[in-house]
ZASEZA-414272 format. One line per 4 residues: their letters; for each residue x, y, z of C-alpha. Coordinates in pm, 1 decimal, padded with zeros to 6 digits, m for minus. Each point is the difference from the previous one (the first is absolute). Layout:
// residues N
A> X Y Z  ...;
//
This chain:
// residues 491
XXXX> 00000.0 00000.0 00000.0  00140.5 00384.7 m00091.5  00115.8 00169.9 00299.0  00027.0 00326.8 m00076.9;
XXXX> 00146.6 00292.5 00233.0  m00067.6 00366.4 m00092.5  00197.4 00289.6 00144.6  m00145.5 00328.7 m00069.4;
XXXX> m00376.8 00054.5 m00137.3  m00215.6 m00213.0 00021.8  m00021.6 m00245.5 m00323.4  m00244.7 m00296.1 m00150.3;
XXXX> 00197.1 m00313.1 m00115.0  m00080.4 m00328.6 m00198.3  00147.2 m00292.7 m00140.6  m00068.3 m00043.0 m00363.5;
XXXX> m00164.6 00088.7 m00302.6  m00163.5 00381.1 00027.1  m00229.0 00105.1 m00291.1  00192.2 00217.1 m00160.2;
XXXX> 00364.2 m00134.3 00007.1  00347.5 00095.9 m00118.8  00092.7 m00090.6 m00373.5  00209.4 m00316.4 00007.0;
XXXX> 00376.1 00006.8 00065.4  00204.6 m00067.7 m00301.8  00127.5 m00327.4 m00095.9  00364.7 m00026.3 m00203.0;
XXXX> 00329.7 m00101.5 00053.9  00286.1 00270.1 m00015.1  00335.7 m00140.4 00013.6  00385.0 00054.8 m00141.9;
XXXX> 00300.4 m00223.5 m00001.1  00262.9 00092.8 00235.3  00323.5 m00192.1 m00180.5  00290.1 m00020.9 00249.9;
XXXX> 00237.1 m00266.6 m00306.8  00233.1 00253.3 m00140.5  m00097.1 00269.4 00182.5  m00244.1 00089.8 m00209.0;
XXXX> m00288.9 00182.2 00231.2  00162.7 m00018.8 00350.1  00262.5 00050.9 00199.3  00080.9 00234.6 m00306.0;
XXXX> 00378.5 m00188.2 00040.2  00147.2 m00248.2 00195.2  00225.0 00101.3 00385.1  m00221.6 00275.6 00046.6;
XXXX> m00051.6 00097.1 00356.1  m00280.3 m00116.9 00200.8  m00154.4 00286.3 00049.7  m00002.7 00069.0 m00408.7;
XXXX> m00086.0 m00337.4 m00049.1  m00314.8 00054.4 00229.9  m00060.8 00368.1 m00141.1  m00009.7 m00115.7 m00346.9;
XXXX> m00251.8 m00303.4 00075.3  m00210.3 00249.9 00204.2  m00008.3 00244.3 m00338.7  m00120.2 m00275.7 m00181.6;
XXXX> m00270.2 m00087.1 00257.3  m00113.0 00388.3 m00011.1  m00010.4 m00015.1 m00437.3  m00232.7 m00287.0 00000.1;
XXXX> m00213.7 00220.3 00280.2  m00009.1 00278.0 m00143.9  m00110.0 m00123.2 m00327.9  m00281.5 m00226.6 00110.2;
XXXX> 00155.7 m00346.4 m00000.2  m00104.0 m00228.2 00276.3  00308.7 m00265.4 m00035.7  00375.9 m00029.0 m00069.6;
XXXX> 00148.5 m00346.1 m00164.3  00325.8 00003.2 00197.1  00292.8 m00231.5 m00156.8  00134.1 m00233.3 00332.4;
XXXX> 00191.7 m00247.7 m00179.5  00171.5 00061.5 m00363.9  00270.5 m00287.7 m00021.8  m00017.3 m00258.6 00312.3;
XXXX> 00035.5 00289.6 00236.2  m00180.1 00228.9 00201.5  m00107.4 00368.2 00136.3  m00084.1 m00108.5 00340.6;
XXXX> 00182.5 m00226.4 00242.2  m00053.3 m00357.9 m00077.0  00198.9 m00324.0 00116.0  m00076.1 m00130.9 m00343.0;
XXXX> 00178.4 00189.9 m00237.0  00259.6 00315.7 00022.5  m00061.8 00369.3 00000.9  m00020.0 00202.8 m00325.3;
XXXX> 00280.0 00103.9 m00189.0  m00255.9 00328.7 m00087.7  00032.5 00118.3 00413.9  00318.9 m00028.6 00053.2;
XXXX> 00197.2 m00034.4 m00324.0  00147.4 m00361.8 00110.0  m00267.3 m00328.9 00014.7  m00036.8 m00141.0 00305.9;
XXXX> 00132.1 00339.0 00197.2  m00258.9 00139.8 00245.3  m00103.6 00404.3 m00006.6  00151.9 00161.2 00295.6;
XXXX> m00106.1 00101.6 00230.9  m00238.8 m00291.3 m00061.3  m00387.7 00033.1 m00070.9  m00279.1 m00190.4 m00169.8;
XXXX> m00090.6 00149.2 m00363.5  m00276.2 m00215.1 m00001.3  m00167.1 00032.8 00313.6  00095.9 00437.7 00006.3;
XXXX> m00234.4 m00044.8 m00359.3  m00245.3 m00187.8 00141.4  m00047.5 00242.5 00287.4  00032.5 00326.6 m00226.6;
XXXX> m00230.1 m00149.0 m00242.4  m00247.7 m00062.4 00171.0  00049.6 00294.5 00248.6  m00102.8 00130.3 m00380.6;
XXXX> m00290.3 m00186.6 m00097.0  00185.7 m00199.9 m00237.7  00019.7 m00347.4 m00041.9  00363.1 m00188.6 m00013.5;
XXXX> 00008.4 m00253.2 m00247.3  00340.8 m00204.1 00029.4  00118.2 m00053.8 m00341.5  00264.7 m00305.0 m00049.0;
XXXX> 00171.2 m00164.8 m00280.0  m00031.3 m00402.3 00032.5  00253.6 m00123.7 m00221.8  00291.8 00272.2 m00051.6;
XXXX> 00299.3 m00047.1 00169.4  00244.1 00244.0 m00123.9  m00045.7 00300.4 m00216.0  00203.7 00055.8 m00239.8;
XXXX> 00081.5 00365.0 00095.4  00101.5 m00128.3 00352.8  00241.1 00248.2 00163.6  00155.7 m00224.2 00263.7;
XXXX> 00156.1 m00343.3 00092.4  m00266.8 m00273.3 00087.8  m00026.3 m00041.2 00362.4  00113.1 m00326.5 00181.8;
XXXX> m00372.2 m00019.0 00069.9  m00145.6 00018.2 m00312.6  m00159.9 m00344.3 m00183.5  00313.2 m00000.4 m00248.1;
XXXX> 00203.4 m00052.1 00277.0  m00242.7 m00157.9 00268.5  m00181.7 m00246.9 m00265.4  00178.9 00050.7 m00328.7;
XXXX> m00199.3 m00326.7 m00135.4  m00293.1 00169.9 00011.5  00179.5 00284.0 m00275.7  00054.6 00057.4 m00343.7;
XXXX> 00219.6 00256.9 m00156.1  m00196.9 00123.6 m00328.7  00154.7 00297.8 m00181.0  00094.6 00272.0 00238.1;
XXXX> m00249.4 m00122.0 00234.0  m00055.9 m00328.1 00299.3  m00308.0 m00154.9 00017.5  m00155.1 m00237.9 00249.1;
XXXX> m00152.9 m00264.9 m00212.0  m00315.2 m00025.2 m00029.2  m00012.9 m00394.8 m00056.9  00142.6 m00063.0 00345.2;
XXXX> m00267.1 m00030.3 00281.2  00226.0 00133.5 00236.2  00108.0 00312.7 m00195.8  m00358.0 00019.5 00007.1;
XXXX> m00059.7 m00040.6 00392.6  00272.7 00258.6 00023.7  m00190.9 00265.1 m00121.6  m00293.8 m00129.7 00189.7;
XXXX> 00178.9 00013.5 00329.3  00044.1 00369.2 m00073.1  m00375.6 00110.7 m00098.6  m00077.2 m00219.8 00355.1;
XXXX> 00227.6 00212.6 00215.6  m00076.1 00369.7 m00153.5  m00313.0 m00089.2 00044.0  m00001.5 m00101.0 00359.4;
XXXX> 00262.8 00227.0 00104.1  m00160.4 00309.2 m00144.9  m00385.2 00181.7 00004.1  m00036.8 m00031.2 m00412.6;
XXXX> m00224.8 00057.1 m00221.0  00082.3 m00183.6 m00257.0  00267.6 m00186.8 m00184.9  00083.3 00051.1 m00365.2;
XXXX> 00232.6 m00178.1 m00253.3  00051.0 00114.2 m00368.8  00082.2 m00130.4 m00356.6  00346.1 m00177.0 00131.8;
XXXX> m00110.7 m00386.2 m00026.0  00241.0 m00165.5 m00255.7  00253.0 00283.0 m00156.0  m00026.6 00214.0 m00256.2;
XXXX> 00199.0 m00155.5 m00277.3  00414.8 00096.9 00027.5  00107.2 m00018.8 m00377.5  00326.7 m00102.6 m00167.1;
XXXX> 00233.8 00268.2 m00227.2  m00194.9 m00083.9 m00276.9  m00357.1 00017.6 00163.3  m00056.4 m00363.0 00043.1;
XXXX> m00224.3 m00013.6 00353.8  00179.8 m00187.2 00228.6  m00134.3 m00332.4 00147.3  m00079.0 00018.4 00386.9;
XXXX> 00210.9 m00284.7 00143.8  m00199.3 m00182.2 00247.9  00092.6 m00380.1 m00201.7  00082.1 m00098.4 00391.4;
XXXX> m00365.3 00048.6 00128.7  m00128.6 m00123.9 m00336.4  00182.1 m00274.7 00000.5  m00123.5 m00110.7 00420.7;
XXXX> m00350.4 00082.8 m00129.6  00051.4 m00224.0 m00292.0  00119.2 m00264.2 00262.0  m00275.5 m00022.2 00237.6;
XXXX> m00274.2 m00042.1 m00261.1  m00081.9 00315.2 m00103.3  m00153.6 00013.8 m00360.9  m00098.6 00325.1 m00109.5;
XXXX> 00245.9 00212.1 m00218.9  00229.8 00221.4 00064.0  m00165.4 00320.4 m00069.4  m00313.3 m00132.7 00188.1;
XXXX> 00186.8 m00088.1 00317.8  00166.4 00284.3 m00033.6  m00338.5 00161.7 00061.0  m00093.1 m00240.4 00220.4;
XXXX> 00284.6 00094.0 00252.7  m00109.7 00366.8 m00058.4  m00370.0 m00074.8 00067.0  00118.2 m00219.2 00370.9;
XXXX> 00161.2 00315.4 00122.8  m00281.3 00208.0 m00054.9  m00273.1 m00218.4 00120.8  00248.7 m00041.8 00307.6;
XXXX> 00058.1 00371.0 00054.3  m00340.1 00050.3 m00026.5  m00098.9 m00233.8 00290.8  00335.6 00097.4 00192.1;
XXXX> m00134.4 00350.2 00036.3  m00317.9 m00079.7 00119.5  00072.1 m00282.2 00214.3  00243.1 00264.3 00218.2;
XXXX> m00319.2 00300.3 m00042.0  m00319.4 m00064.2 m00179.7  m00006.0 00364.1 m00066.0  00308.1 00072.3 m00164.9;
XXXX> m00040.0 m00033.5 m00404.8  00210.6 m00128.0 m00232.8  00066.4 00180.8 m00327.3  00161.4 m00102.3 m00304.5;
XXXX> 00172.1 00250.2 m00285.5  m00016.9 m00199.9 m00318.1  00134.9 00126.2 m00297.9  m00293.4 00153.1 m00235.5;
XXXX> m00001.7 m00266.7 m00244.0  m00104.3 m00352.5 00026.2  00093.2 m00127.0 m00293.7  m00019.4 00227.2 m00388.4;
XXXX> m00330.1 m00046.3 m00158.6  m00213.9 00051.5 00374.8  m00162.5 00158.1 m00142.1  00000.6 00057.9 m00363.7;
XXXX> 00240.8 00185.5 m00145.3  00219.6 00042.9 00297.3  00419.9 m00058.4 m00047.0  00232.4 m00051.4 00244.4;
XXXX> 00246.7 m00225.9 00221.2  m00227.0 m00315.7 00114.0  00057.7 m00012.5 00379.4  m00142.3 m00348.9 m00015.4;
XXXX> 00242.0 m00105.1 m00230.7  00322.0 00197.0 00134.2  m00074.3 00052.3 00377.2  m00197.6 m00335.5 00013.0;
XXXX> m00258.2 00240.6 00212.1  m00320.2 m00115.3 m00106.9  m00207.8 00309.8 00149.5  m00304.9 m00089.6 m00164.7;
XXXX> m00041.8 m00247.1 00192.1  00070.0 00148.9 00317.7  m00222.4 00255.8 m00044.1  m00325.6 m00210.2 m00153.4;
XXXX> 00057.0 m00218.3 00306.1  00038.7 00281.7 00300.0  00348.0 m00108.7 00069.1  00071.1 00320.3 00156.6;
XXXX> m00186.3 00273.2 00170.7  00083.7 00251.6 m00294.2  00137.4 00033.2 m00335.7  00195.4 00291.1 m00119.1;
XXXX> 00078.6 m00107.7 m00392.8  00282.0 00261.7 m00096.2  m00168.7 00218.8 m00260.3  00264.1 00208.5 m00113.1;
XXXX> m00053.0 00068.3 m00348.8  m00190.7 00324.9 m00076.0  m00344.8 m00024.7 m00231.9  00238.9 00126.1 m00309.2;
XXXX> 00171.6 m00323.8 00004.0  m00251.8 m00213.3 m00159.5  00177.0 m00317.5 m00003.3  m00006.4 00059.0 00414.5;
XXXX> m00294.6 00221.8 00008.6  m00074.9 00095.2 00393.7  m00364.2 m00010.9 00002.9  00007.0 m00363.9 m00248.6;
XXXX> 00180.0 m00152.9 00281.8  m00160.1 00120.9 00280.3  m00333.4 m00125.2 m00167.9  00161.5 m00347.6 m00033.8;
XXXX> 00122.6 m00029.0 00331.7  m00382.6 00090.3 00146.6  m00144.2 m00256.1 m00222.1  00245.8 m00271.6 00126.4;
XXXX> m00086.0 00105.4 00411.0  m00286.7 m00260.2 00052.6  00132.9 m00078.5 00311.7  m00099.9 00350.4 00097.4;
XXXX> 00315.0 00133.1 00176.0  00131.2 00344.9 m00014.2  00111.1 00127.2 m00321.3  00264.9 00314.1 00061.4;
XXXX> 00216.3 00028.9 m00327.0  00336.6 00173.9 00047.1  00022.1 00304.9 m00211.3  00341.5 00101.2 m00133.2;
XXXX> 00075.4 00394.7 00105.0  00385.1 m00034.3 00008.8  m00005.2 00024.0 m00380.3  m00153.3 00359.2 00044.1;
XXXX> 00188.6 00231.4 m00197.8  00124.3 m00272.4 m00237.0  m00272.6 m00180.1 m00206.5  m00306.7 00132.7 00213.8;
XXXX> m00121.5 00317.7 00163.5  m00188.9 00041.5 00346.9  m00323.3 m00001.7 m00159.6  00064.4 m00335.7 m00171.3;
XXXX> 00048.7 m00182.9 00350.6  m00286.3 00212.1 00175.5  m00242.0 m00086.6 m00272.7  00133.1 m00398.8 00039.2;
XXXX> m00093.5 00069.6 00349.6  m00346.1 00144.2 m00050.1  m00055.8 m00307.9 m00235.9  m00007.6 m00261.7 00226.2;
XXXX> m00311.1 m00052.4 00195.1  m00370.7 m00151.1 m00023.7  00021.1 m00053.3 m00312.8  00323.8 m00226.8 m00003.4;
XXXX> m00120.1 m00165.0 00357.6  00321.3 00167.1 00189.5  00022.7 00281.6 00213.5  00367.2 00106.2 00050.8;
XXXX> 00344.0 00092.5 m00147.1  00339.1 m00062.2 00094.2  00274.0 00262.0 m00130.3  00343.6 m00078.2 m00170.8;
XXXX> 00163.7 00144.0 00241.1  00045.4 00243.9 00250.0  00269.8 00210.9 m00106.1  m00231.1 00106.3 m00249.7;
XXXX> m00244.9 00105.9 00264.6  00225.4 00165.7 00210.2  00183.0 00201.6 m00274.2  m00418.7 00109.1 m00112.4;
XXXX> 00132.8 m00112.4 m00353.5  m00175.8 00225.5 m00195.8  m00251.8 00077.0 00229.9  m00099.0 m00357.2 00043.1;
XXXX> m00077.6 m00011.2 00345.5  m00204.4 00355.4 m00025.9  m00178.3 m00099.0 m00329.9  m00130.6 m00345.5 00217.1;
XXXX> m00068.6 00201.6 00341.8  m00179.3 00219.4 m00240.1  m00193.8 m00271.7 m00193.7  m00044.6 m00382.5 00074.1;
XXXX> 00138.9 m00000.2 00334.6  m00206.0 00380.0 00134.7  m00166.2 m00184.9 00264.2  00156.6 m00253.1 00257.3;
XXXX> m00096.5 m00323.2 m00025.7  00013.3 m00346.0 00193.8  00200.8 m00283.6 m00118.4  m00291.6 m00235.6 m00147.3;
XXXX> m00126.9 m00273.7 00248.7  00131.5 m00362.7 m00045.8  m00340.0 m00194.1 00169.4  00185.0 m00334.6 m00069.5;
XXXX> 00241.2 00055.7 00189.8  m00208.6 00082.4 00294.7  m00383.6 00130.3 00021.2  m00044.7 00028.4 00353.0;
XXXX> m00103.1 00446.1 00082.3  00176.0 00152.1 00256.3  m00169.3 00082.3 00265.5  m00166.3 00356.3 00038.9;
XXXX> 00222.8 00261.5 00155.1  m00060.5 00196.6 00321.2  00042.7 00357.6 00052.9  00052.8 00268.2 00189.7;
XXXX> m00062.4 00333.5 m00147.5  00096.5 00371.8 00129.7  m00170.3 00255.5 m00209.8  m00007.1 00271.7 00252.6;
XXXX> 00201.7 00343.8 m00063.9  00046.7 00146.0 m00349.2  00309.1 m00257.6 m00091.6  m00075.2 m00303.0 m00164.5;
XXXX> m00136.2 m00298.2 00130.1  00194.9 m00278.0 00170.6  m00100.8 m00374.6 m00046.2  00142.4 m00223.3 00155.2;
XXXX> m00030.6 m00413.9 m00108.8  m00004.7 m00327.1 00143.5  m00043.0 m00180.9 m00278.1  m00001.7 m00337.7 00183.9;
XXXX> 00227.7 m00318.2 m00131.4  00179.3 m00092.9 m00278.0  00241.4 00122.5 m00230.6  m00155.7 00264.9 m00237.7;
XXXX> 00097.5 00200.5 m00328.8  m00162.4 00282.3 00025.5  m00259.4 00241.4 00186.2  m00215.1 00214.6 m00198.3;
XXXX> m00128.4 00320.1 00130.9  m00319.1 00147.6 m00220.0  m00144.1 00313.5 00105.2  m00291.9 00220.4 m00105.7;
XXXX> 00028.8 00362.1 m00032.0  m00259.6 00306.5 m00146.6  00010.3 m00154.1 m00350.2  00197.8 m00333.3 m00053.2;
XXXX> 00105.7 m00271.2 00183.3  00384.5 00009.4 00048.0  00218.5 m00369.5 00001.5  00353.2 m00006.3 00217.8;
XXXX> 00172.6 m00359.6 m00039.6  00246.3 m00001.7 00324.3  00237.4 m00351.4 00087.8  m00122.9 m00278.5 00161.0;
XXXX> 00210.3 00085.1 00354.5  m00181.6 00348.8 00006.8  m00125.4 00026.1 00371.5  m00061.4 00359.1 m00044.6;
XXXX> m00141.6 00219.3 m00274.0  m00088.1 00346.2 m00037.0  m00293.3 00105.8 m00215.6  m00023.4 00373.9 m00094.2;
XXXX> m00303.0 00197.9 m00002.9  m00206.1 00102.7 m00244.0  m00026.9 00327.8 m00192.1  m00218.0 00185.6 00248.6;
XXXX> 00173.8 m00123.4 00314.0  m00202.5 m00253.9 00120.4  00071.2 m00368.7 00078.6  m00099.3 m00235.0 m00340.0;
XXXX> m00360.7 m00098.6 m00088.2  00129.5 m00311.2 00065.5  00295.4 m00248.8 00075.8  00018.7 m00352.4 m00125.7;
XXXX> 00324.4 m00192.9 00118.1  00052.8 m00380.2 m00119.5  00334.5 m00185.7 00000.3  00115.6 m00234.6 m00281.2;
XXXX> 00114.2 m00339.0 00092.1  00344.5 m00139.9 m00150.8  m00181.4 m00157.5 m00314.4  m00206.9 00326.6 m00068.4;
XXXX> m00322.4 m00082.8 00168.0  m00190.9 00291.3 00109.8  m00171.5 00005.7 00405.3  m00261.6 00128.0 00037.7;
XXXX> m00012.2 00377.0 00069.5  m00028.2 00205.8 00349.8  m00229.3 00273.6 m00114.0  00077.8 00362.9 00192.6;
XXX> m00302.9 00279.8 m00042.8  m00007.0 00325.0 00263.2  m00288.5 00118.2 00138.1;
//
């Protein structure tokens, strides 16, 4: 039952639906990639101080603020290594400038952009590569504790690059143990891998591609009985990690989702007229698949051709990739705005943004990357503040992941004085996302999305002076789900 306590004049409160209500709170997801391999987004170089380290992260939490985002895609693990402290594999070479060498004085990257995040009202999405184990810009010797050294059976030099192969179940497991821990160790909200399965295709002098040289798995999957071909259990050991991440996540937190990057195309000629590398030939990714059976808990193909390239065309493949979600999981294409200024404009990758929605069954973007954001590349993040992303919105709810409401908040209100009014919650148990604070003034109703740890909010008054028409306050559980709202009227 609502408890409410008011401070100050006297006031009428219920619980629930009034006849004339607030317009509903919108729905989208708002997110960038946050690439920490090479440097490329943050820290800005490696042996930075601390401090800079933590002052550049914090800029990039403030960018995807101010422009209306409501999550970050933060790179954790690039090559068998890590951004956080972990007993599994060694510290990033991108912290400190040497793998395996811990920042001094020593702090948590991952747990500081957890807490600013969502100190924010953004979600942290931890974004890991499964496979890579060395890049092949790497700018210092690998540590003792690094898989080459640690399990170099599990590794395969290919090019420039090291790869954990992806026929060996405990390459596999590896990666698993990882996902497990972050996970467990850490208050996510979600966990992300991109188009790394199998390599891209290294390439002799002449341009001959390269054969990936994994005839040592191949041949112990020949030897226990296996009998599908190479390319299919190649696949095959592609579609086991996924269906193993997938459950990883949510055995450690039903909550937490599990996104996948694939690259945009499936395979040339889905649909008609499309060209292209075939991912399900070259990666062995076969993300049709994952996506028509709800392997994960969203998709974000990577559309980043413009609508002039025809072979590629944006709004084609987008149109593709809705018809092929039957198992009705989120569909949040990542748009390519680090290209602004070379084959695209601004406008191209706002009006990619204000493309996707109802009409393509998806309701959210994820931007390529943030440097583009935070340099405003031109005007990006003004032209979407301005446009598709005007109002705030909520991350969309994932019901399958969990349908239960929270329960109704209780309040205390202080609307005495001339300042504005103080409210504070008690929002009652469990972990939630967000709280939403809708209030009605002389003409319109007025929407304030604030995080899920707010305990305390202040709501101005309106025009005239005077306290709202009315206050509705309802939290948003970890999946989305709305409570029910404590209604505030004065008297």
């Amino acid at each position: 039952m609502l408890r409410l306590l008011i401070v100050g004049l006297l006031a009428a409160v219920t619980l629930g639906a009034a006849p004339a209500g607030p317009p509903p709170v919108p729905r989208e997801f708002r997110a960038m990639w946050i690439a920490t391999v090479g440097n490329i987004d943050w820290p800005s170089k490696p042996g930075l101080p601390v401090a800079q380290q933590q002052a550049e992260l914090r800029t990039l939490l403030d960018t995807a603020q101010r422009w209306h985002l409501n999550a970050v895609i933060l790179q954790i693990r690039t090559s068998c290594d890590a951004l956080y402290p972990s007993a599994l594999e060694p510290w990033s070479e991108y912290l400190s400038g040497r793998m395996g060498v811990a920042p001094l004085p020593a702090w948590d990257p991952l747990a500081f952009a957890v807490t600013e995040a969502h100190a924010r009202g953004l979600e942290l999405h931890a974004w890991l590569n499964p496979f890579r184990a060395r890049y092949s810009q790497a700018i210092s010797p690998v540590a003792a504790g690094h898989v080459s050294r640690t399990r170099p059976d599990l590794v395969i030099p290919y090019g420039k690059f090291l790869w954990l192969d992806p026929g060996l179940p405990e390459a596999r497991e590896l990666t698993l143990k990882v996902v497990s821990d972050v996970v467990r160790r850490y208050d996510l909200d979600g966990i992300h891998i991109d188009d790394y399965f199998y390599p891209y295709p290294e390439k002799t002098a002449l341009g001959t591609p390269v054969p990936f040289p994994d005839d040592r798995s191949w041949a112990a999957y020949q030897r226990s009985g296996g009998r599908l071909d190479r390319a299919d259990w190649r696949r095959e050991n592609v579609n086991a990690l996924v269906r193993a991440m997938n459950a990883a996540v949510h055995r450690e937190k039903p909550w937490v989702k599990f996104g996948i990057s694939p690259f945009g195309i499936w395979k040339p000629g889905f649909p008609e007229g499309i060209r292209g590398m075939d991912q399900h030939e070259v990666l062995y990714a076969d993300a049709r698949k994952w996506i028509r059976e709800g392997l994960a808990d969203y998709f974000a193909p990577q559309l980043y051709w413009t609508e002039r390239q025809t072979e590629q065309r944006f709004s084609k493949l987008l149109a593709w990739w809705a018809s092929e979600n039957v198992g009705k999981r989120h569909l949040w294409p990542g748009i390519n705005a680090a290209d602004i200024g070379k084959n695209r404009t601004a406008a191209d990758v706002v009006w990619q943004a204000d493309r996707v929605g109802p009409e393509t069954h998806s309701s959210g973007v994820i931007l390529w990357n943030a440097r583009a954001l935070l340099e405003n590349r031109d005007g990006l993040g003004s032209r979407l503040h301005q446009g598709p992303f005007a109002h705030h919105a909520l991350v969309p709810a994932s019901p399958w992941l969990g349908s239960q409401p929270p329960e109704p908040p209780s309040l205390e209100v202080a609307h005495g004085g001339r300042g504005p009014l103080t409210v504070e919650l008690n929002p009652g148990k469990g972990r939630l996302s967000a709280v939403v604070v809708q209030t009605q003034g002389e003409w319109a109703w007025k929407t304030e999305i604030h995080p899920g740890a707010a305990r305390t909010v202040s709501v101005p008054r309106t025009y005239s002076g005077a306290p709202p028409k009315e206050m509705r306050i309802f939290t948003v559980s970890s999946t989305g789900i709305e409570s029910a709202p404590a209604v505030w009227r004065p008297r």
